[in-house]
Structure formats: structure tokens, C-alpha cells
N, C-alpha and C positions, 0 to 999 in steps of 0.2 A: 342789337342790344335790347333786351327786355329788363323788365324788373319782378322782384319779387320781396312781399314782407309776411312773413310769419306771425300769423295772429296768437295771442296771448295763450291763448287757450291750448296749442299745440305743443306743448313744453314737454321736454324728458327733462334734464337737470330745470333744478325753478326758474333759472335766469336765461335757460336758453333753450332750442328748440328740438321736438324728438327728431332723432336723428332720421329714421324710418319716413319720418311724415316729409320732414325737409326733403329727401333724396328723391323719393317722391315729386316732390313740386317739381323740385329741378330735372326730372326725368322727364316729367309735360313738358316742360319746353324745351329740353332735348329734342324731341319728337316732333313738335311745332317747327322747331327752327331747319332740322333736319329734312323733314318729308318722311321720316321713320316713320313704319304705322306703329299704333299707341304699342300692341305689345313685343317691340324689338326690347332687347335686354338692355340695360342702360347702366355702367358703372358710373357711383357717386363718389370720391374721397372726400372726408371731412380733414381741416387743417387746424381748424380754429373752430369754438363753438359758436353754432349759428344766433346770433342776436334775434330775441323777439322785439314786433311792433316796430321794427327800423327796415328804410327800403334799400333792398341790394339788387346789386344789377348782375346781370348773367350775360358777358362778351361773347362772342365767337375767336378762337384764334383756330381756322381752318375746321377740323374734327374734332377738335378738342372746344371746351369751355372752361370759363372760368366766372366763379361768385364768388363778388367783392363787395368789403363794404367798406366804401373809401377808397384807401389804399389796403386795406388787410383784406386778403385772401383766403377768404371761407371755406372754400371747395372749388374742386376740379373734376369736369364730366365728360363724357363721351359714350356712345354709342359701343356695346360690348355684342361676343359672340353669343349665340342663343344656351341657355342651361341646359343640361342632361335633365332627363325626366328624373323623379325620387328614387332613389334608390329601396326606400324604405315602406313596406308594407302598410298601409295606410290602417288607424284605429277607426272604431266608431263615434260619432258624436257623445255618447255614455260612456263610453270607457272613458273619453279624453276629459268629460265633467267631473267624474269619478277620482281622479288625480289631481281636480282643484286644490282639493284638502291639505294638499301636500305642498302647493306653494308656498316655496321658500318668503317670498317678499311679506308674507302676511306676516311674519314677524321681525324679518329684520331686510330693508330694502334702501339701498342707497340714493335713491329720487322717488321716493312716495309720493309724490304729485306727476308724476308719469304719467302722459296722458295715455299710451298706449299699456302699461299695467302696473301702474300705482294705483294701491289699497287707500290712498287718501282720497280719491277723484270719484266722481260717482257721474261725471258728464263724457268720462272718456272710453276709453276700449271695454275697458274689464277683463283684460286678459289675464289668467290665473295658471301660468302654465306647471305641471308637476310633470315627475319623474314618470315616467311607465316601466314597473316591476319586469326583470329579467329583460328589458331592452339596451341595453349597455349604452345607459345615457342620456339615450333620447327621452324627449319634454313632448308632453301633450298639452294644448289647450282650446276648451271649445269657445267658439263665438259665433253669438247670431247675430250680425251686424245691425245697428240702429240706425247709419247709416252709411253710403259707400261712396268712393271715387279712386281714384289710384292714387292720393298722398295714403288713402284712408286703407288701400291694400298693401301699401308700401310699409306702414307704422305696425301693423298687425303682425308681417312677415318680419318685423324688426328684434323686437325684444322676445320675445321665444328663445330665438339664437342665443342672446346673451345670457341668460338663465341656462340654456343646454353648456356655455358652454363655462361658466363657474361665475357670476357676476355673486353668489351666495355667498358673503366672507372674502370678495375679490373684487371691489367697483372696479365699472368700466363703462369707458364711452364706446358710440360705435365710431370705428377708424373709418374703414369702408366697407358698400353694400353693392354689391353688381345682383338687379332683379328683371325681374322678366313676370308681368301681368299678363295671362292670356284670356281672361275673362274675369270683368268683376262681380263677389258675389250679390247677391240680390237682397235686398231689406229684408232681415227676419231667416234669411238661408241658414241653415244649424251646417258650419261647416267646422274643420278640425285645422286647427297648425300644428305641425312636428316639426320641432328642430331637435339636431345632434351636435356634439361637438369632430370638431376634426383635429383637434390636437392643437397644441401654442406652443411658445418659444419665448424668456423672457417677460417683457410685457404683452408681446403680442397672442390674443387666442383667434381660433378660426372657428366659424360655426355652417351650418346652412338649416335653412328653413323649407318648408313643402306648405303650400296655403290649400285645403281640400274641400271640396264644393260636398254638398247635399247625397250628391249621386256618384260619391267617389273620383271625380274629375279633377285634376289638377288644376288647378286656379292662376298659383301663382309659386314662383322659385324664387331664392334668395341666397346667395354667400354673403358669408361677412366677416370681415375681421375687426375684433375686438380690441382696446387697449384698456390697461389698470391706469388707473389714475385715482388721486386724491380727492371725492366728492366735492369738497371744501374751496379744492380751488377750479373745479371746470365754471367758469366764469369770461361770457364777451369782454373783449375789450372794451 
């Protein structure tokens, strides 16, 4: 049984924590607990949003885990099979700057204090991802990381997806993130995220994400599925 609390500072909605950055955490100590090396792929589902500033514990039930806090069940982890490489033809670090302009959240964003790309935060990602012209979909965004760890490649790989895949005129939290870091990028590395959508049902959308190094390398993979929800009321218990 380890623990784990969520500092202030890592928040998607304002009361609770980015979903990317959490899954993240709970991925290190998947890995810990397991003997996984750091980049086996690790699915996270969120149940309830993660409380900041409060200590939750992360059990082992066999292969599986589970984050509580209390008695309320945060999330549930395990060890997943490795991603497919991108599908998708990777842009340049200019191009993917070039389509800043075009983010949506800069005018209308349902968690502007978003540490990984809320237009209110000046200490967080800065992620600005836009649309790329005749790409049916797909979101580019560049970042030179200020700094790294794998919460910090997990949070980056997070909200891309949800812009690709309609968070503009549609909140949503992230449901679940199954990712795979195969190297993190380096302080100051001008690398690219691409995310697509892969279609939804309902409340539910699917997305995936590509994290891309300097020199065209793949970094890091992400799925994720999305859910709409009420801004107003994603609130810890």
C-alpha cells in the first residue's frame, strides 16, 4: 500500500486534479509496485474526481489496483498491453506553433485554470493545441517542456485528445487514459503532440494522442476516452 496527494498546483477542473498528471502518478507506482519497467503501458480509469492536497492510498488487489480516498474509489489501475506506433504522419515543431492561433480554449474553455492548457495559468503546460488544415481532425500542439517527469508527460499527452476530440461547446472529463512513455522529453526539447478523435457514442468520446521528440521519435502514446459532463458540478467529494 503506498500513498499519494496531488499538489495544488496540478489541477484540470479548479477543485480537482488534471486527469493526465494523476494517471500519471498512479502509473509510477504501478511500475514500482509491479517491477514494470518505467515505460510498460499502464491503463488508468478515473471514477470520481481526484481530490487536491488530500492523501490517497493506491492498494494492490492481485494485478489490479485501486485509489481511494477513504472509502470513495478514485480510480482503478493495471498494467496494459504496449500501443501501436502513430498512425499519423508526424508535423513539424512550426507547423504545429502555426495552429496555436486557432485554439479553441482561447476564447471559450471549460477549466481555464488547466494546468496542462488553460489560457489562465502561466506556471503550467501552455499547451495551445489547433486544428491542422485538411487533416480530418487531428490537433497539433507544440511544447518545449520547462520541465519533465512522467506525471509531466502523462498531463501533456492528456488534453490534446480532448480538444481533438470536441471538448469546444462539449465539457469533458477524462474517463480513462491507457499510455505508454518510452522516453522522456528533455528540458527545452521543441517537440509536437498530435491527437485525433476516434469517434463517441452518447456521452462517451475516444481520442488518442502521439507525444514527438525533436528528431521525429516517438516519445510517448496515449488512448483515452472522454466523458460530457456539467463543468459546474465536476467537484471531489
Amino acid at each position: 500500500m503506498t500513498h499519494l496527494l496531488i499538489p495544488e498546483r496540478f489541477n484540470g477542473p479548479p477543485h480537482s486534479a488534471n486527469g493526465g498528471w494523476f494517471a500519471g502518478s498512479v502509473a509510477q507506482r504501478v511500475h514500482a509496485a509491479t517491477g514494470a519497467a518505467e515505460g510498460t503501458a499502464v491503463r488508468v480509469r478515473l471514477m470520481a474526481p481526484p481530490p487536491l492536497e488530500r492523501p490517497l492510498t493506491l492498494a494492490a488487489h492481485g494485478e489490479h489496483f485501486s485509489i481511494e480516498d477513504g472509502a470513495t474509489q478514485i480510480a482503478s489501475a493495471a498494467l496494459a498491453a504496449d500501443l501501436t506506433a502513430s498512425p499519423q504522419a508526424p508535423v513539424s515543431y512550426a507547423e504545429a506553433q502555426a495552429v496555436a492561433t486557432a485554439y479553441e480554449g482561447l476564447s471559450e474553455h471549460p477549466f481555464p485554470t488547466c494546468f496542462s492548457c488553460g489560457p489562465a495559468r502561466d506556471d503550467g503546460l501552455g499547451l495551445r493545441p489547433g486544428r491542422l488544415p485538411g487533416r480530418n481532425g487531428t490537433y497539433a500542439a507544440a511544447w518545449a517542456p520547462t520541465e519533465t517527469s512522467v506525471p509531466i508527460a502523462w498531463a501533456a499527452l492528456d488534453c490534446p485528445g480532448g480538444w481533438s476530440a470536441g471538448i469546444a461547446g462539449r465539457p469533458m472529463v477524462l474517463g480513462t487514459m491507457t499510455a505508454q512513455v518510452h522516453r522522456l522529453p528533455e528540458v527545452g526539447e521543441p517537440c509536437v503532440i498530435m491527437a485525433w478523435p476516434l469517434g463517441g457514442q452518447g456521452r462517451r468520446f475516444d481520442s488518442t494522442t502521439a507525444l514527438i521528440g525533436a528528431d521525429g521519435e516517438l516519445l510517448g502514446r496515449a488512448d483515452a476516452v472522454w466523458i460530457a459532463v456539467d463543468p459546474a458540478r465536476v467537484r471531489p467529494q
